[in-house]
N, C-alpha and C positions, 0 to 999 in steps of 0.2 A: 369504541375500543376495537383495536386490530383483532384479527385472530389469527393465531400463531400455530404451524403445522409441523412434525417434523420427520423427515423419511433417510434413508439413506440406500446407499447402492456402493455395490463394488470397485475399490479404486481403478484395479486393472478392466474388467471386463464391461464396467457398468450398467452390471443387471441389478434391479431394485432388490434389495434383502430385506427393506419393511417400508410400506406404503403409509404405517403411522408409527412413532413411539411414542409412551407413556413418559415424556420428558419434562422435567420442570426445569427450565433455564436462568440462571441468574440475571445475563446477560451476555451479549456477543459483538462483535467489534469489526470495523474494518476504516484501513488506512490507506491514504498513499503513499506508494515505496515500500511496501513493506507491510507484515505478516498483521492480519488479525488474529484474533480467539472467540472462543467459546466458553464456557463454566454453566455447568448443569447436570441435573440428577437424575437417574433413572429410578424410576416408582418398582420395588419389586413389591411381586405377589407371594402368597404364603405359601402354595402351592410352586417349589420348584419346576416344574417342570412348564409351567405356564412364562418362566423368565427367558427360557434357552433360546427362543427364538429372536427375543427383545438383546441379547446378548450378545448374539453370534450376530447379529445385523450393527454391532457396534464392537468389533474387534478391532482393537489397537492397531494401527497401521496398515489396515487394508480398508476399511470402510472410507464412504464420504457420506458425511452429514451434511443435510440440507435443511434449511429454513426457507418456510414458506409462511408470508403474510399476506393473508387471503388472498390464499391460491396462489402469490405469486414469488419464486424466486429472490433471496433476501441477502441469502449468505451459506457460500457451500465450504467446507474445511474437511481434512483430513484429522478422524481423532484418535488421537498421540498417545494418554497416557487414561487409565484407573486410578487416581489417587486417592484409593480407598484404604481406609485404617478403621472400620469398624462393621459389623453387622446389626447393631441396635439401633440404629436408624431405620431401617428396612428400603433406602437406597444406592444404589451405587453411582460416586460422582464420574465425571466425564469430562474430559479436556481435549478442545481441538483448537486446530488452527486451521487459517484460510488456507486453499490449497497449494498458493504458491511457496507455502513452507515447506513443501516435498523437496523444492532444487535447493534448500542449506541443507539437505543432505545429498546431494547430486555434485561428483567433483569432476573440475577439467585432470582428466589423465591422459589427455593426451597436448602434443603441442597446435595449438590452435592462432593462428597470426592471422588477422584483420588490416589491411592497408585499403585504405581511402574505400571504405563498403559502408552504406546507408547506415545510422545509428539504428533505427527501428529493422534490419535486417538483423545487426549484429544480435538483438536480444532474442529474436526472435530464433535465430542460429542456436542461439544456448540454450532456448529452451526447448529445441528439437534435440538438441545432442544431450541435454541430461536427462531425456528420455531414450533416444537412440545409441547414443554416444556415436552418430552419425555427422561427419559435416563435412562441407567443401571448401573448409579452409583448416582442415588439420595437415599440418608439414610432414610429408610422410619421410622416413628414413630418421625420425627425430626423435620418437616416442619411444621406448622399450617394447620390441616384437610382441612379449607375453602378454599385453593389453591388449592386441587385434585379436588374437588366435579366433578361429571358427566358435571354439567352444565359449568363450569369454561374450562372444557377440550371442550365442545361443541365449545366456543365460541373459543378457540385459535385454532383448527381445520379448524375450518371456515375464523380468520381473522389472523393469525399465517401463513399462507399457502404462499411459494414464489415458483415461474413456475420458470422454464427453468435453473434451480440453477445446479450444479454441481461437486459433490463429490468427491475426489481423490476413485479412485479403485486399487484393485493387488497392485502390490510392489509401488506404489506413495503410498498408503494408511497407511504404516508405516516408519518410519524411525529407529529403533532398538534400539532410548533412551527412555528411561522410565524416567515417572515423577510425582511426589507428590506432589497435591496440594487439597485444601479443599475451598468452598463455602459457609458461612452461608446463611442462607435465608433471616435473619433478617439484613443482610448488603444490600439486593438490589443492588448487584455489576452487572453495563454495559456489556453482554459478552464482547464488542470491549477494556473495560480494564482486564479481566483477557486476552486477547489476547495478550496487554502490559506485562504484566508482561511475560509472555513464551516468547515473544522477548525481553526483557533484558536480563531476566533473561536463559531463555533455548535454545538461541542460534535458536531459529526458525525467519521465514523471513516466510512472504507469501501476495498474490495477487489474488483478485477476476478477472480473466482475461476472455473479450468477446473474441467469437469464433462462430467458428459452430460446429454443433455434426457430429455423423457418419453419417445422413439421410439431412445434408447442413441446419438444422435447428438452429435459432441462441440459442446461450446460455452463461451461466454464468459458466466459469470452476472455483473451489479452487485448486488455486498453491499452495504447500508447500513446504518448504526447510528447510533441517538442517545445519545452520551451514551458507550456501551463497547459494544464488536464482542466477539462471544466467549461463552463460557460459561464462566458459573461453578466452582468448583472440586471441587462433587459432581456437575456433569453434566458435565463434558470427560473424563469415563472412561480417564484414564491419569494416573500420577503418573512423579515421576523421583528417581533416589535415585543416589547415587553412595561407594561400589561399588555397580553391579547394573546399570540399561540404561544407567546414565552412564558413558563412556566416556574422559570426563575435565570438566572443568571451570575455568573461572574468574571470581574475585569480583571484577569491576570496580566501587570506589565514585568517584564523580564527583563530589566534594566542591566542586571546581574551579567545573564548572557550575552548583552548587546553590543555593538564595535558602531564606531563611525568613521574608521580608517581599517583599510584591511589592506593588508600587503599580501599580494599570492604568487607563490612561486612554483615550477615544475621541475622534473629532470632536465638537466643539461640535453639529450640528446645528440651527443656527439661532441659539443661544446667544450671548454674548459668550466665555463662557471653555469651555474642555472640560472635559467630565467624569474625574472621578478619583475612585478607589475611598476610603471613608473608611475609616480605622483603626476597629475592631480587622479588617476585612474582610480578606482580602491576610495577614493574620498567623498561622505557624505557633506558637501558641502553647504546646503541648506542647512543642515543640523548643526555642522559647526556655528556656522552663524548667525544661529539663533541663541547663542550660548550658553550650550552645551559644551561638557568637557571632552576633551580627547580622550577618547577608551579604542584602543589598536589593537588587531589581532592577524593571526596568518590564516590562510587558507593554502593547501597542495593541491594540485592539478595529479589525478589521478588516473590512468588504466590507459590513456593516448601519450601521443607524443607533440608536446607544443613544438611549431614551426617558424612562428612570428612573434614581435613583440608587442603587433597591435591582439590577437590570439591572446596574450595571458594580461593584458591590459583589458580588454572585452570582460576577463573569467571574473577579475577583481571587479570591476563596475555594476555584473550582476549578482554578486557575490554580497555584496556593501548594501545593498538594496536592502537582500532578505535579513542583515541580520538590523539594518535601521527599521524598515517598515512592518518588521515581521515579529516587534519585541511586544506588543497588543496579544494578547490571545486571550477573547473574550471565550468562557467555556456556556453553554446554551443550553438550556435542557426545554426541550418542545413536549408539549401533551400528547398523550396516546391518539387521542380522539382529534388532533389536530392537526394542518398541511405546514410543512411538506410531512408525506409519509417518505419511509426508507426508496420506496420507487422511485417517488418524485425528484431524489439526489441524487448528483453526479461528481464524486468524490471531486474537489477542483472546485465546483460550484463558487461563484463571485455572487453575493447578495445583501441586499442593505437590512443596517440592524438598527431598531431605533430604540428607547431604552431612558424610564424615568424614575428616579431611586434617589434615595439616599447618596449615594455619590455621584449619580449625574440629576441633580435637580435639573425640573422645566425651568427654561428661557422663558424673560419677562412677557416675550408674545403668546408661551403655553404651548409653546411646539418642546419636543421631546427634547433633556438635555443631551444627549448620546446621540447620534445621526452618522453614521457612521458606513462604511464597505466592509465585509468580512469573506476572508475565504474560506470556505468546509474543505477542511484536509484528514477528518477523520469520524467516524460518530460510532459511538454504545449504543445500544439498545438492549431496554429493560423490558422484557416482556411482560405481561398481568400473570402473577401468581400468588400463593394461597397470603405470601402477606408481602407482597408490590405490585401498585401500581403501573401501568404500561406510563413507559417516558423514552425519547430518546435525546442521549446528552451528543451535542455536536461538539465537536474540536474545530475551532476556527485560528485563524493568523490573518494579520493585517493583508490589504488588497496590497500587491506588488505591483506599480508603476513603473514606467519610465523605459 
C-alpha cells in the first residue's frame, strides 16, 4: 500500500503554508487536454484554534495542493471551492483542480494574431500571456488603450503571477508545425478554449504534469505533444492483465458515439464557399467493409485558417480514425499494492491489456480471450482511507493507427 502525503504552498509566491495536512481524500484525477480534480475532507480538531492554520494553508483560490505518493509528486491543483453545508461532521470538504484550470479563468483581452508560429510556441505564448498578459504577437493599435495602462499591467504583475509553473525548453519547446490563428479582444476568449481548438483542430495533446525540478524542488511541468502524448507500448514498461495487477474491469463500447464517414469542414477563408473534406478522405473503409452500417458525422476545423484541400482532407482521415478505433474504452482499476503506480504513468501511455471474464472467455489454447492495445488517457486515484481501499481506476481508448 502507497502512502499518501499532502502539503500545499502559495499559488502566487510558492512558499510552503503546510508541510502536512490532516486530509482524507476521496480521490483525485488527471487527464489529457484538460482539467483534473480533487474531493476530500479536512479532519477538524475540537479545539479551534488548532484548525487556523490547517485552514489558511487551504484558502480558496490562492493555495496549491499537492499530492505526494511516497515522497513523490502525484498531482498538484488549485483549490476552488468549501462545499460545506454542515458542522456535525467535524470536517470541512475541499475541491480542487489541476492547475491548468487557473487559464479558464484567464481571458485574451487583447488582440493576439499567430501567422505560420510553431504550434508548441503558440501555447506556450498563452500561457505566458494569461499570466503576464504579455506577448510578441499582440496587434498593437487594435486593442482598447484602457487594457495596456501602467496601472492595469501593475496589477496583473502582482496577481497574474504563478510559482513553480514550468515551460517546455530546447527541442520540447517546438514541434516543426506552424500554425495560424488570430484572437479578438473584444471576444474575451478562455485561453483553456483556444487551447481546444489547437487540440481538435492541430493535432496537439498536452498536460500540466507535478514533478520535481533539477534542485528536488516541487513543480508544475507543461507536457506537449504533436500528434500523441505518451509512449509507445515497448517503452511504457508495464502491461495490465486481468486476473493479476487488474483488479477488476470494464468493456465500455460506444457504438452510440461512433461515425465511420466523417465529413470535416473549415472557414472559407477568403473563399466563397468552405471547405469540405472529399470522399474517400473522412472514410473508415475497412469498417465499412466489414459490414458495418454507415453512421456519418461532421467535424469543424477550428482556431486556424485551412489553405489547401489536401490540409482538411488530412483533418478528416485523422479525425475518422478516433472516432472508429477510439469507440473500445476499457475502464481498469489497478491495486494499490500494484505496478504501474501513478509515477510509472505517462498520460498517453500505449500498453497491452489482456483480460479473461465472462465476456472474453479463454481461447481453445487457454491464452487470454481479450489481447488487446489500450491507450491511458486519464486515471482516479482512490487513496486507502478509513473505509476504501487504495485502487487506481485507469481511463483508456482504443490504440490510434494508421
Amino acid at each position: 500500500m502507497s502512502r499518501y502525503t499532502y502539503i500545499s504552498t502559495d499559488l502566487i509566491s510558492g512558499d510552503a503554508l503546510a508541510d502536512t495536512l490532516p486530509l482524507n481524500v476521496n480521490s483525485f484525477s488527471m487527464q489529457l487536454n484538460g482539467s483534473g480534480s480533487l474531493t476530500g475532507q479536512l479532519n477538524l480538531d475540537q479545539l479551534p484554534r488548532n484548525n487556523k492554520p490547517f485552514l489558511d494553508a487551504l484558502t480558496c483560490r490562492r493555495c496549491v495542493l499537492w499530492v505526494l505518493q511516497d515522497g513523490y509528486p502525484v498531482w498538484a491543483g488549485v483549490v476552488w471551492d468549501w462545499p460545506d453545508q454542515s458542522r456535525a461532521q467535524g470536517t470541512l470538504p475541499i475541491q480542487a483542480q489541476t492547475l491548468d484550470s487557473l487559464w479558464g479563468k484567464r481571458l485574451i483581452t487583447d488582440t493576439l494574431s499567430y501567422s505560420q508560429v510553431d504550434l508548441f510556441q503558440v501555447f506556450t505564448d498563452l500561457v505566458t500571456y494569461g499570466v503576464s498578459k504579455q506577448s510578441n504577437y499582440i496587434m498593437q493599435g487594435v486593442s482598447p488603450a484602457a487594457t495596456r495602462t501602467a496601472a492595469y499591467l501593475a496589477m496583473v504583475a502582482k496577481s497574474g503571477k504563478v510559482s513553480r509553473l514550468h515551460l517546455p525548453t530546447g527541442a520540447a519547446a517546438t514541434c516543426g508545425v506552424n500554425w495560424t490563428s488570430s484572437y479578438t479582444y473584444s471576444d474575451l476568449t478562455q485561453i483553456t478554449s483556444a487551447w481546444s481548438d489547437m487540440c481538435s483542430s492541430g493535432q496537439l495533446e498536452w498536460v500540466f504534469q507535478p514533478g520535481l525540478d533539477a534542485v528536488g524542488d516541487l513543480g508544475v511541468f507543461v507536457k506537449l505533444a504533436y500528434l500523441k502524448m505518451g509512449r509507445p507500448v515497448a517503452q511504457s514498461g508495464y502491461a495490465l492483465s486481468y486476473p493479476g495487477n487488474v483488479l477488476d474491469y470494464g468493456y465500455q463500447l460506444t457504438g452510440s458515439q461512433g461515425a465511420n464517414m466523417i465529413w470535416a469542414t473549415a472557414p472559407p477563408n477568403g473563399a466563397q464557399l468552405q471547405w469540405q473534406s472529399v470522399y474517400p478522405h473522412g472514410a473508415d473503409l475497412n469498417d465499412l467493409n466489414a459490414g458495418f452500417p454507415l453512421l456519418e458525422s461532421t467535424v469543424s476545423w477550428q482556431g486556424s485558417w485551412v489553405t489547401s484541400q489536401a490540409q482538411i482532407n488530412s483533418f478528416a482521415d485523422g479525425e475518422v480514425r478516433i472516432y472508429t478505433q477510439g469507440m473500445a474504452m476499457p475502464i481498469i482499476n489497478v491495486g494499490g499494492s500494484a505496478r504501474p503506480r501513478l509515477r510509472d504513468i505517462i498520460l498517453g501511455d500505449s500498453t497491452t491489456f489482456t483480460a479473461t471474464s465472462a465476456i472474453h472467455p479463454p481461447n481453445d489454447d487457454g491464452s487470454p480471450g481479450l489481447q488487446t492495445e489500450v491507450r491511458v488517457v486519464g486515471w482516479t486515484c482512490y487513496p486507502p482511507g478509513p473505509q476504501q481501499s487504495e485502487y487506481i481506476q485507469l481511463q483508456t481508448s482504443g490504440v490510434v493507427t494508421g
